[in-house]
C-alpha positions, 0 to 999 in steps of 0.5 A: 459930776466933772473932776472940775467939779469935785476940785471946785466943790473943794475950793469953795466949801461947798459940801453938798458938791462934794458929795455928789461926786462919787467916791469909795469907802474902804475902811469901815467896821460895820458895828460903828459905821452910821451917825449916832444921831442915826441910832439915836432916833431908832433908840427913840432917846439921846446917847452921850457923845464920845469925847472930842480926844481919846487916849488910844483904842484903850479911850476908844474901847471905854466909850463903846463898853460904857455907852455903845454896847448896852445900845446894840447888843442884838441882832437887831442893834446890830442889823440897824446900824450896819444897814444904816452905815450903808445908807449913810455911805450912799447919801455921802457918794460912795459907791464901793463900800468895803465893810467889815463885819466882825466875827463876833456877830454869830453870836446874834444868829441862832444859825450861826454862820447860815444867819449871819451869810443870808443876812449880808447877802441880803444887804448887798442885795438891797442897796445893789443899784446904789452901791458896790457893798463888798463886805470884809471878814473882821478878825479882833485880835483880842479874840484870836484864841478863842478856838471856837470863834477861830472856828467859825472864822476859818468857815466864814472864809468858806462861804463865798460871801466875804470879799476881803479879811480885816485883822484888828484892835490891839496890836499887842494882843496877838501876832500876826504868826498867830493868824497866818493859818486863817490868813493863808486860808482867805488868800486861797478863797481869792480874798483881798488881805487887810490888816490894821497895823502901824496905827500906833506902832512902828514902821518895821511892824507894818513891813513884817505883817505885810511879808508874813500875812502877804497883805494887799493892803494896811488899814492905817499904817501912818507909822510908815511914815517914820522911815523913808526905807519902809515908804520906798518899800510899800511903794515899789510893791504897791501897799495901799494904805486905807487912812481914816484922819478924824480917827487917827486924831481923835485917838491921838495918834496923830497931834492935829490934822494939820501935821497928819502923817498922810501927807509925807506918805503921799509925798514918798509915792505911798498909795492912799485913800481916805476912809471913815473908819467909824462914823458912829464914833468920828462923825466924819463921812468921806466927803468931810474928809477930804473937805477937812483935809484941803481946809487944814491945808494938808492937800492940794484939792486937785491932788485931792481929787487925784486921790479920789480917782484913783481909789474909783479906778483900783475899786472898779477894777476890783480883780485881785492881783497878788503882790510879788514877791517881799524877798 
């Protein structure tokens, strides 16, 4: 499709336009990244839907223990869901997929990490002409002293088969000193360095993990958005910033769509994209995001679709350069 054609597919609701244009999808967590109603036809049976409001990834974390979890926990639970994610990302138009896989997910393998390594470069194999799947070390932090599964971290790093590492979960559960070992790792096996951080924390947080763990990009970060010191700096050295808005509202960490954060952050020159963090959850692919956010009024469906092009030029290029130096 022409760029006119996306900011008109935009302008004139029309969805089905809107999907067709391609797009990426850079913050997705592999365990949660299809439509419930996806899982609800593998399971043959109905799955009790999350609440429309959640109280933080506490809300969020109650309704994956109590309903999600039972459903899933195997192999093959999990090897569904996440082929069903890719799936769905390319019947939405997505066309570079940054999935995160969670260490955890060696517990399914008998074989460990060689399971887990044949698995994924299976699935990038399959879905290769359709889409550029790169697929993300997850890190939860509720999990970082688990020395043996830091283990099977620091070799997951190792196998060539992950593109970028992703930290995650509750930001009070582990520093990110207490990561940087793994971090300085992944950064010399050339992987791109993410982290969730300022989803509900401050804006001098955001900064501080970026300089310690030297990331490339925040998943999140809307809290940056409280300090025009903080925007400036993740402008000049060229932080991106991977927003999910579905995810951020139904967490509450934002009161509606109308005053997300992503707006002031684009407006201080802040480099952004628009993700769906967890479909399974938020039932909002990429397109309905951007769709929803020109609805509430919050862009513009040419800066929209400026937004759009942008994140399709970072992907295509795809060559990892290093920040420069934060001092």
């Amino acid at each position: 499709m022409k760029e006119i054609g996306f900011i008109t597919a935009l302008s004139t609701n029309n969805l089905d336009a809107i999907r067709a244009a391609p797009k990426t999808d850079v913050h997705s967590h592999a365990f949660l990244s299809t439509r419930l109603r996806n899982l609800e036809k593998w399971l043959g049976h109905s799955v009790p839907r999350p609440p429309h409001r959640m109280n933080g990834l506490e809300g969020m974390m109650e309704y994956i223990l109590a309903v999600l979890v039972p459903l899933q926990k195997s192999r093959e639970g999990f090897e569904f869901v996440s082929a069903s994610g890719v799936n769905d990302a390319i019947e939405d138009g997505v066309v570079y997929l940054e999935m995160s896989f969670d260490i955890m997910m060696t517990r399914f393998y008998p074989d460990g990490l060689v399971g887990v390594k044949t698995y994924i470069e299976g699935l990038v194999d399959r879905f290769k002409p359709q889409v550029n799947l790169r697929p993300e070390l997850g890190i939860p932090r509720t999990h970082v002293s688990d020395a043996s599964l830091m283990k099977f971290a620091h070799e997951a790093v190792e196998l060539g088969v992950f593109k970028s590492i992703d930290l995650y979960s509750f930001e009070e559960a582990c520093t990110p000193e207490e990561v940087k070992p793994l971090y300085d790792a992944a950064r010399a096996a050339g992987m791109k360095l993410k982290a969730h951080v300022g989803e509900f924390g401050g804006a001098e947080e955001i900064r501080r993990t970026i300089e310690l763990l030297e990331l490339d990009e925040v998943q999140h970060g809307i809290a940056a958005a409280e300090s025009v010191e903080v925007m400036q700096w993740l402008s000049q050295h060229q932080i991106q910033l991977n927003v999910c808005p579905t995810s951020n509202v139904m967490l509450s960490a934002v009161p509606n769509l109308a005053s997300h954060p992503i707006r002031i952050l684009y407006d201080n020159g802040v480099t952004v994209t628009i993700n769906t963090d967890d479909l399974i959850i938020f039932g909002q692919s990429v397109s309905e995001e951007y769709l929803n956010l020109y609805t509430a009024g919050v862009f513009s469906a040419k800066e929209l679709n400026d937004i759009r092009l942008a994140s399709l030029s970072k992907a295509e290029n795809n060559t990892r350069v290093r920040n420069p130096s934060y001092k």
